[in-house]
One Martini backbone bead per residue (centre of mass of N, CA, C, O) as a GRO file, in nm:
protein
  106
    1UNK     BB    1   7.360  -1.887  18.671
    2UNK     BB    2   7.094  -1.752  18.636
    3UNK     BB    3   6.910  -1.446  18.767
    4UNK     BB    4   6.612  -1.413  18.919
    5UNK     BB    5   6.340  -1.176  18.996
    6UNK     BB    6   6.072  -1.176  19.232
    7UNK     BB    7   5.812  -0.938  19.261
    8UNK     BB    8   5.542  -0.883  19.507
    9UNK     BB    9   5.279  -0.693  19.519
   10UNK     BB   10   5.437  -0.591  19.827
   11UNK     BB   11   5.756  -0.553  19.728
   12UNK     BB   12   5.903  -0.855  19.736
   13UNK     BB   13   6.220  -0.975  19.711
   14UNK     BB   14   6.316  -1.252  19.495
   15UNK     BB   15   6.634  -1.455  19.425
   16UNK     BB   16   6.737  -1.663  19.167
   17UNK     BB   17   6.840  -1.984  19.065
   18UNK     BB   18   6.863  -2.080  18.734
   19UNK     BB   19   6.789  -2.291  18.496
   20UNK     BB   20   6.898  -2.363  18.200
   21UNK     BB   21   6.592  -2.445  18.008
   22UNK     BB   22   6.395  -2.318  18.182
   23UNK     BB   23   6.170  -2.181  18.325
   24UNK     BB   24   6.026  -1.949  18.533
   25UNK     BB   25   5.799  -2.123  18.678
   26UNK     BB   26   5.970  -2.333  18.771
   27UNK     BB   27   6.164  -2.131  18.922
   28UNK     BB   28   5.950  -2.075  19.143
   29UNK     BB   29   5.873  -2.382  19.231
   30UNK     BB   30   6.106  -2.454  19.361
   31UNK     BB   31   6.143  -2.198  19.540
   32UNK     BB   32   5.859  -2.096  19.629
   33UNK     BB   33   5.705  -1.884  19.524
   34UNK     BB   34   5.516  -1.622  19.553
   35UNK     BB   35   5.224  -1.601  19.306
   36UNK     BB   36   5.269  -1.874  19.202
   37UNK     BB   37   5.114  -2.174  19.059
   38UNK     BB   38   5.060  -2.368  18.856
   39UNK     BB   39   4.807  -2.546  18.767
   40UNK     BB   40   4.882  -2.703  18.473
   41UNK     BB   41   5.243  -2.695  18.482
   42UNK     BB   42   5.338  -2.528  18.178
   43UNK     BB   43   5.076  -2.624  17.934
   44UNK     BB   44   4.897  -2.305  17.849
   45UNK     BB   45   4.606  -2.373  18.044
   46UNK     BB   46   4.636  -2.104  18.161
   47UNK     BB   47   4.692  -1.813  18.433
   48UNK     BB   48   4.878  -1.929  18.705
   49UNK     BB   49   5.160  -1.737  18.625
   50UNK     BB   50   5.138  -1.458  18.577
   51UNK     BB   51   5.301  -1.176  18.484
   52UNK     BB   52   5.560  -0.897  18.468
   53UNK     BB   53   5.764  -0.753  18.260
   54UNK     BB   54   6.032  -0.581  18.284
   55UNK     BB   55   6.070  -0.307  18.072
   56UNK     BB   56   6.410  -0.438  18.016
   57UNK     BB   57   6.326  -0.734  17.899
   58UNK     BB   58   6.080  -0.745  17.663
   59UNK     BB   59   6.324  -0.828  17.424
   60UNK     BB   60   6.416  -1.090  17.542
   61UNK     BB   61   6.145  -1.239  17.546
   62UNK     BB   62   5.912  -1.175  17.396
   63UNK     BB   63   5.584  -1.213  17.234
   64UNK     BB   64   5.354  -1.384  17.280
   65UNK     BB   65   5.162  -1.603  17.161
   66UNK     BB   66   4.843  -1.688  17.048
   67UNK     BB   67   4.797  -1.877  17.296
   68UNK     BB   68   4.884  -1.697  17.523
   69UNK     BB   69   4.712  -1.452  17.478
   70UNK     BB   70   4.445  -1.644  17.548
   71UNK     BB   71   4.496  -1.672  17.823
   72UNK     BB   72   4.557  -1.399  17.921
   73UNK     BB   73   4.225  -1.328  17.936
   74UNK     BB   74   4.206  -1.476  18.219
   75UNK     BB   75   4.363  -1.264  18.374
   76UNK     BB   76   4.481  -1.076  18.600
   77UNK     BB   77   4.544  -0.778  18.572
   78UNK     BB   78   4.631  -0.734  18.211
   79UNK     BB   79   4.911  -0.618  18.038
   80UNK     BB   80   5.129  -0.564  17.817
   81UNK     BB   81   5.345  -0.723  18.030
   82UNK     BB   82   5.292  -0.957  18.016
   83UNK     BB   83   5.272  -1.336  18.077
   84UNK     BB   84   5.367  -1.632  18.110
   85UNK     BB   85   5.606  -1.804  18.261
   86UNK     BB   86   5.598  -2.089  18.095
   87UNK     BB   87   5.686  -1.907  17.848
   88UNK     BB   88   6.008  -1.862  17.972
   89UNK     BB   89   6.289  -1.916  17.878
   90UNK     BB   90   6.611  -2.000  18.006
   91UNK     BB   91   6.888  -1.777  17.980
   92UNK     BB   92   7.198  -1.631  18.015
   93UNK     BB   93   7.048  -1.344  17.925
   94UNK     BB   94   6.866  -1.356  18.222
   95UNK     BB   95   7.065  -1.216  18.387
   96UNK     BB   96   6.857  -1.039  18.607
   97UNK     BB   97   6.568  -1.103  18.585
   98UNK     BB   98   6.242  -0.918  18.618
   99UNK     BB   99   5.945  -1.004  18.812
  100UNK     BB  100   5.586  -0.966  18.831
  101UNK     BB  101   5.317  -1.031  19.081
  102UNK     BB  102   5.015  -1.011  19.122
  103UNK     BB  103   4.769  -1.010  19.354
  104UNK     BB  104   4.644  -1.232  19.162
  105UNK     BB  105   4.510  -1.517  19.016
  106UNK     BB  106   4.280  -1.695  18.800
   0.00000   0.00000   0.00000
């Protein structure tokens, strides 16, 4: 299983384990990570999932789509690297994937 890296605003690093085929946001709502909410369930209709994209990654999750860049208008503090966590889905080649989350979300 691939893990993941999820390092929250005060620079608390938590590590978990994914299912491949699910998303980033999924695996932090398992896992209970804070700092992601998730308010609309993963349907691309918020921006309560924003992250950051550590960037020796951004070349594997590939760029936002362009309904997902509509999203992220409404987010916090969102920078080139942002994305939208439920759109990212866990791949195998994303074992070591490191991810940051805002301040706060939208």
């Amino acid at each position: 299983m691939p893990k993941i890296t999820y390092i929250d605003s005060g620079g608390t690093a938590r590590t978990v384990e994914a299912e491949t085929g699910s998303t980033v946001m999924e695996t932090a709502i398992r896992n209970n990570i804070p700092g992601i909410e998730a308010e609309c369930g993963g349907a691309c209709a918020c921006a309560t999932c924003h992250v950051y994209v550590d960037e020796a990654w951004r070349e594997k999750t590939g760029e936002p789509s362009p309904m997902e860049e509509d999203m992220l208008d409404f987010g916090y503090d969102v920078r080139p690297n942002s994305r939208l966590s439920c759109q990212i889905k866990v791949t195998d080649d994303l074992d070591g994937f490191v991810v940051r989350t805002p301040d706060k979300q939208a």
